[in-house]
N, C-alpha and C positions, 0 to 999 in steps of 0.2 A: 379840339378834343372831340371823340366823335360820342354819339347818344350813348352807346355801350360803357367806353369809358368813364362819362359822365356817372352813371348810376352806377358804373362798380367804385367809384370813388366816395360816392354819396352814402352806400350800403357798407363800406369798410368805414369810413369817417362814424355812422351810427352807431357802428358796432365799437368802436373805438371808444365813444361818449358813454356806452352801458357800461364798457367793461371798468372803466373808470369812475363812473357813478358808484359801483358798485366797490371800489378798492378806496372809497373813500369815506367809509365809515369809519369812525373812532371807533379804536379799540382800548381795550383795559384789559392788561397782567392781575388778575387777582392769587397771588401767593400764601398759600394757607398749608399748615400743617400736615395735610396730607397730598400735598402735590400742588402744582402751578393751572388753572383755570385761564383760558382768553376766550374771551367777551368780543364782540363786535355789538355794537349800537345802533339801533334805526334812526334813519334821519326824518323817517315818516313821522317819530313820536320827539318830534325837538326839546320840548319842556323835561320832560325826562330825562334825554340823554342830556340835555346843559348842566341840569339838577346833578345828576351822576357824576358827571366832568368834574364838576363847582366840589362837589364834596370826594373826590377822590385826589384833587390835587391839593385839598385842607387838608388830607391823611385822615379823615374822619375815619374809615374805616379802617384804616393800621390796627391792628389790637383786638379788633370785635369778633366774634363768635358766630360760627352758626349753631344758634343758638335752636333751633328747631328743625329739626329732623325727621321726617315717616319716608319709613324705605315705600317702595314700589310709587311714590307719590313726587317727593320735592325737597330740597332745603332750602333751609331761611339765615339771612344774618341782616346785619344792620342795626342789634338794636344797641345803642348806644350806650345802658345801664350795661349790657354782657362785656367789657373792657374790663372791670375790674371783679368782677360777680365772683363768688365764693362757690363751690360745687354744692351741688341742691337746689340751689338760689331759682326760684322758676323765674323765666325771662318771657318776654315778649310787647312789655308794652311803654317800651322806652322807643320816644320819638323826638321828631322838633316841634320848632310851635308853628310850623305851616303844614298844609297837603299841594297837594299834585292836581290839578283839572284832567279826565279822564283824557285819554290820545287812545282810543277801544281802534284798531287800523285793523279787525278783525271785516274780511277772510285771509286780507294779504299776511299778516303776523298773528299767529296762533300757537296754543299750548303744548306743540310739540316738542318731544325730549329734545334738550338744552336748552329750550326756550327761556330767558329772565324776562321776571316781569316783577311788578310793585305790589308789595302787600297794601292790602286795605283796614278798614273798617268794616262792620258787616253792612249787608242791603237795611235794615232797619234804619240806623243813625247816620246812614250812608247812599241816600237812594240816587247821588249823580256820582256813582264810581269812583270817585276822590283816590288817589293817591296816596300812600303814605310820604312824606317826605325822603324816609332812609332806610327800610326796610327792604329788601328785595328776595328775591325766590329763584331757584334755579329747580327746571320741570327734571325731573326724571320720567316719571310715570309707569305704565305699564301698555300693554298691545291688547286692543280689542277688539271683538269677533265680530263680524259682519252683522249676526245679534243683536248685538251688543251697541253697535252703533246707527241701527235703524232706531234702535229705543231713546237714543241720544239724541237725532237730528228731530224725534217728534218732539222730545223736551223741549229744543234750543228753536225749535218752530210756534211750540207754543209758548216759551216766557219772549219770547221777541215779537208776538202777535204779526209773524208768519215775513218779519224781515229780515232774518237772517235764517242760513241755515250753509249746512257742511258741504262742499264741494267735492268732486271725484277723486281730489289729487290729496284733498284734508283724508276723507275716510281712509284712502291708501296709506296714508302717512300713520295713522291711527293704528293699521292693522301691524303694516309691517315691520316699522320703530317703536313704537308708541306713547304716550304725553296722560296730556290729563283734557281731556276736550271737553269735561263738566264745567271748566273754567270759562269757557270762549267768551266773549261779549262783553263779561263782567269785570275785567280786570286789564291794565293797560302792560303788555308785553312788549319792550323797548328795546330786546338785544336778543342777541342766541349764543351758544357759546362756540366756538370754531376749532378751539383746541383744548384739550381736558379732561373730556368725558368721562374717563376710566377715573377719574380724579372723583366727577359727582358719584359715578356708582359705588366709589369704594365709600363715601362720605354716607350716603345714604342708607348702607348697608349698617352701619355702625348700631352698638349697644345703646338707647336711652331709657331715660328714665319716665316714670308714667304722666311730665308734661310734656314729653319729646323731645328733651334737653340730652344731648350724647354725654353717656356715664365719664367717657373720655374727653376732654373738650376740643374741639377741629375750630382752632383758629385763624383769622387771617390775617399775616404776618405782614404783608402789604397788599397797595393796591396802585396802579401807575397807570397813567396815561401811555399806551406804547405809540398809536397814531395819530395823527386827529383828522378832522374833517374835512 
């Protein structure tokens, strides 16, 4: 085989292992009252997607609620009180009895719109970014002005005492889709969503109530393993 052939075999074989790396993330059907969400998992953030796996093939989530809701921002479900909750019922601090060790894989995974990632605790009783065990968020967010996020990379410069900060292709991403990038650093982002979208927007757009509990309830009716890893 001559030099040429050699390295065009070597460069397709490469190419072959990315695209395959990449078609081999687990994914999750999440089914919910207002339309069908798919999820793909990072395999950068292992503890979480296993976590997610472990508790989506128990059906833990069958039943639960997104129970919190702010348009231009995100929803939340997972909390395990919201299965049988009476309307009014304020939700949010139904959990298990463990948390998550941070997997923070920020710049490569970040809070761009469809991004999922794991509710926390706050910084105060939380200061190594911990996990919630079952809780999760899907980013909608909004698009931000080039303003807008010069004043963001000095924040995310100064609470990281100047080791992190936004990259060309983040602030783009920022401007031209847009997420919640006040989040970055502090919260472990484990999937994104790959089909659905119109599904988060129509959910986030929704009527709630003054704790962010939708007056309507948008539940999720299942949740399924569709690939694995």
């Amino acid at each position: 085989m001559s030099i040429k052939n050699i390295i065009t075999t070597t460069l397709l074989s490469a190419c072959c292992i990315c695209v395959s790396a990449q078609e081999q993330r687990t994914e999750v059907m999440i089914e919910t009252t207002a339309g069908n969400i798919r999820i793909a998992l990072h395999n950068e953030t292992p503890a979480h997607r296993d976590n997610f796996v472990k508790l989506v093939n128990e059906q833990f989530y069958d039943s639960l609620l997104f129970h919190r809701v702010i348009k231009n921002f995100m929803i939340q479900g997972g909390d395990p009180d919201s299965k049988k909750a009476e309307p009014g019922i304020t939700l949010g601090e139904g959990t298990l009895g463990y948390k998550l060790p941070a997997e923070i894989t920020f710049p490569l995974h970040y809070h761009k719109r469809g991004a999922v990632a794991m509710a926390r605790e706050g910084d105060e009783t939380n200061p190594d970014f911990k996990s919630d065990a079952c809780q999760f968020y899907i980013v909608w967010g909004k698009r931000f002005s080039s303003m807008d996020m010069e004043r963001l990379t000095q924040r995310l410069d100064s609470a990281s005492n100047g080791k992190m900060t936004f990259t060309p292709e983040q602030i783009k991403t920022y401007r031209k889709i847009g997420g919640s990038p006040h989040l970055d650093g502090a919260y472990t982002v484990f999937g994104e969503v790959i089909e659905g979208m119109e599904v988060v927007e129509e959910i986030q757009r929704t009527d709630t109530d003054d704790y962010d509990r939708p007056i309507d309830d948008v539940r999720i009716i299942r949740a399924r393993v569709i690939t694995s890893k």
